[in-house]
N, C-alpha and C positions, 0 to 999 in steps of 0.2 A: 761907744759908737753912736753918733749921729743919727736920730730917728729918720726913717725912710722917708722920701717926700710924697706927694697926694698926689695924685694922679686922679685929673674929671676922667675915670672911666669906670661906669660898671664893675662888678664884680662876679666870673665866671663861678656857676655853679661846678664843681671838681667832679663831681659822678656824673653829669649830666653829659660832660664835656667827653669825659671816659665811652659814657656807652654811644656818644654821638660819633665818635672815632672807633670802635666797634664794629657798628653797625655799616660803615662807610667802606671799611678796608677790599671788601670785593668790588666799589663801584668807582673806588679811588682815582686809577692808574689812568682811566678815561676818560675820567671829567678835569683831570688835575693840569690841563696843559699849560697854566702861567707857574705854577709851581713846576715843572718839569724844567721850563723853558728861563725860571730864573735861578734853578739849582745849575743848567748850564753855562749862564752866563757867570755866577758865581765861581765855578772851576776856572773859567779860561782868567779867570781875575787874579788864581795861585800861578799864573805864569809869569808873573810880577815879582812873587815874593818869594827869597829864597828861607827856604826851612826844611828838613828833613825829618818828620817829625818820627817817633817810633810807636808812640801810642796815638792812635784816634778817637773821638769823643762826636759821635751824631748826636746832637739832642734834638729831640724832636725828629726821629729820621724817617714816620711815616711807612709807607709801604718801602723802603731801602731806595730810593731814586738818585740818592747820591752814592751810594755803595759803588757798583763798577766804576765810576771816576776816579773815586778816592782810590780803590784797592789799586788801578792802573796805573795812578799820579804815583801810589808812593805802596808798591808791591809789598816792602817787608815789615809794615807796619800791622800793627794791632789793634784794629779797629774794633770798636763797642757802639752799636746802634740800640738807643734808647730812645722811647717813648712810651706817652701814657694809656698808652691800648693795647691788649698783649695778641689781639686778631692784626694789627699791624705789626706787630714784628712778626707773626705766621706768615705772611707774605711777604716778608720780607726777607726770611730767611727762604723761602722758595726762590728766589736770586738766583741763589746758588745749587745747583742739581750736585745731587749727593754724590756720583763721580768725581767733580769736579772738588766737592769738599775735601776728600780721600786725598786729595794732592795738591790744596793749599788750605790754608790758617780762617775757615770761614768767619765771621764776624762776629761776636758775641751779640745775644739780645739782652738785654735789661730791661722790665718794664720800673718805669718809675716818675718820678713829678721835676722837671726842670727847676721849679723854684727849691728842693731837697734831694738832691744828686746824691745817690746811694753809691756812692764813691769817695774811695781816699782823698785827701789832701796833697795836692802836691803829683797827682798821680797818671796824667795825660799832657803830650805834649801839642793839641793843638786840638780845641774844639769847633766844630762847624755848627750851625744851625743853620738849615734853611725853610723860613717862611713858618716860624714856631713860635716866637717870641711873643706875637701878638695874640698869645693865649695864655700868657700867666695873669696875676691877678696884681705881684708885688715886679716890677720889671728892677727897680733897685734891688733885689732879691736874689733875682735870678741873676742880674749879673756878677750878685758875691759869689754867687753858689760858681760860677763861670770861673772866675780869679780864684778861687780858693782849689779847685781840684786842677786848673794849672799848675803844670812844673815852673818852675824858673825861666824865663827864655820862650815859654811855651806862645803859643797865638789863635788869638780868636777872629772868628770869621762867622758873621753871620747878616742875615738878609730877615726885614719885619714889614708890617705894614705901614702905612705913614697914614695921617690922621684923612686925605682927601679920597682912601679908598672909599668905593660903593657909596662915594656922595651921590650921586643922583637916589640911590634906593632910601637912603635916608632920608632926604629933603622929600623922596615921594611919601613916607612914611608921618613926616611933621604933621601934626592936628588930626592925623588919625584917631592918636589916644595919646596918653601920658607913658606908657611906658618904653622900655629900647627896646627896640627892633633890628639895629644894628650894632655891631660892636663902636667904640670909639678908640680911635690907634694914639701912638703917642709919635710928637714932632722929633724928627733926626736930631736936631737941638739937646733937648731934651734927654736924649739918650748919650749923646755926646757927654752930657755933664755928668751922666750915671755913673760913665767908662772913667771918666776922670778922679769922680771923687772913688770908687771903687779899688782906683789902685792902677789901672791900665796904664798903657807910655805907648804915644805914639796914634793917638784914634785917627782913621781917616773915615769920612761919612759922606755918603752923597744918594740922591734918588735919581728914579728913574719911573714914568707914570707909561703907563698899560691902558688902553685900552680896549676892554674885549664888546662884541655887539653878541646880540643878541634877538631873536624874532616877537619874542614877548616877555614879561615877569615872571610868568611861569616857568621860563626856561632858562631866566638867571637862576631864578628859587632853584630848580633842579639840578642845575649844574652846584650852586651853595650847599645843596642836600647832599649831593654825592662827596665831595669833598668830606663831608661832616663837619662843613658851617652852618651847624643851626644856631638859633640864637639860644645860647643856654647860658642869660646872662642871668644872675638871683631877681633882677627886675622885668625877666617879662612877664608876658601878657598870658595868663592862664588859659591852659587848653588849646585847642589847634588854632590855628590864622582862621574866621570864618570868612565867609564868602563875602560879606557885604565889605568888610577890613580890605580885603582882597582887591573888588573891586573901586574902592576908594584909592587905593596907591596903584593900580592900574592905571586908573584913570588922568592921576597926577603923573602920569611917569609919564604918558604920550604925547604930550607937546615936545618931550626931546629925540621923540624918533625923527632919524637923519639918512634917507636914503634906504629907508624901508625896514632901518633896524633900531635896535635901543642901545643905549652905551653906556656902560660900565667900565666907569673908572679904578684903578688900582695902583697904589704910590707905594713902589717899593723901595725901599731902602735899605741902601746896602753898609756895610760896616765891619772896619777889622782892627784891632788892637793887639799891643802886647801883653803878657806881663814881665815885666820888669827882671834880669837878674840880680844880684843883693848889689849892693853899693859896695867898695871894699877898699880899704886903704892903700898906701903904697907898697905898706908891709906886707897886704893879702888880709888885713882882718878885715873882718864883714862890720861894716857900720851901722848900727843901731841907732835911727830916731828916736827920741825920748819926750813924747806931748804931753802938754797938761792935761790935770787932768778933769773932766770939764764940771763946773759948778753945778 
């Protein structure tokens, strides 16, 4: 197997990122409106695509905000809402009132790590992610892990960030100090090539840029907090943002107030792929590539 490629981006601390999704899960559901608002637009995008799948796979599913669409799109399926906070699957499974459980198939929780899917091979026929991606550390990684617990025929579907998110906060951020402050995303491009060499058939990719306003930085920072985007990249800045940091990227950020507010930007990008069923002769046998094998 071909060593992973390099990616310019930080490296998330994995416990930090855990208790920052934690801590977040009761403040989630009301700060979260681009994430609600693009796990929407993501469904009306399965109006497109015919599949029926019988198992489902959330990674990354958050407080469950995809859950009622998915159960309604496709009622007799088998859905598994995974992620890496196990207070968000708590509310996630409160979705579902326990009546209501009683007389249908409520959703499995898993907690666990995207880039190491505590799942069979072979064993879901259509995984979702929305707005997830851009918290692993290996994105080549995560999308074997994606192809690998695909069935045959199975399909992926998911939404990330694109590298021009929350440029303004970052460039307010430049010569502060040396370290990140913000995350750094990876270009649609670039993911394209992941899908491909990975094994997928068929990627389609495209963005779509957001953006939200805001009355001050402190009320991006709070809405980023509530989510649980903090920065828990292994290179930040020891100890809290102080005041004088604070009002340095304050102060950098206010030549782009326009019309009384601030503006944050957000590149989403969307994307969905197959996997592939086997290749197979005329006679029905299944055809087997045979690579070198490498030096």
């Amino acid at each position: 197997m071909s060593p992973s490629p390099q990616f310019d981006k930080p490296q998330f601390d994995k416990r930090s990122l855990r208790r920052s999704f934690e801590r977040a899960a009761q403040s989630y559901d009301a700060a979260a409106v681009l994430q609600h608002e693009v796990c929407k637009r993501m469904d009306e995008r399965l109006d497109l695509i015919k599949h029926l799948p019988a198992t489902i796979l959330d990674a990354g599913s958050g407080t469950g905000n995809a859950l009622p669409a998915l159960r309604e799109r496709y009622p007799k399926a088998r859905v598994t809402a995974l992620d890496l906070a196990f207070t968000m699957l708590l509310k996630s499974r409160a979705r579902t009132p326990w009546w209501k459980a009683l007389l249908t198939r409520p959703p499995n929780g898993v907690c666990g790590d995207i880039e190491q899917l505590p799942l069979a091979a072979a064993s879901v026929d259509m995984v979702w992610s929305n707005l997830a991606l851009q918290w692993v550390n290996d994105p080549d990684k995560a999308f074997a892990e994606f192809h690998r617990v695909l069935a045959p025929g199975g399909l992926l579907m998911f939404s990330t960030f694109g590298p021009d998110t929350l440029k303004e906060l970052r460039a307010a951020y430049a010569g502060v100090d040396q370290h990140t402050h913000v995350s750094r995303f990876i270009d649609l491009h670039d993911i394209g090539d992941i899908l491909v060499k990975r094994g997928f058939a068929d990627p389609v990719m495209d963005m779509e840029p957001f953006t939200l306003t805001y009355s001050d930085v402190r009320a991006l920072m709070h809405d980023l907090k509530a989510i649980g985007a903090h920065n828990v990249t292994q290179d930040r800045p020891p100890g809290l943002t102080g005041r004088a940091r604070l009002a340095a990227v304050t102060q950098a950020y206010e030549p782009l107030r326009r019309d009384g507010k601030l503006p944050a930007t957000f590149e989403v990008v969307y994307g969905h792929a197959w996997k592939p069923l086997p290749r197979v002769t005329a006679g029905g046998k299944r055809v087997i590539d045979i690579k070198p094998a490498a030096e």
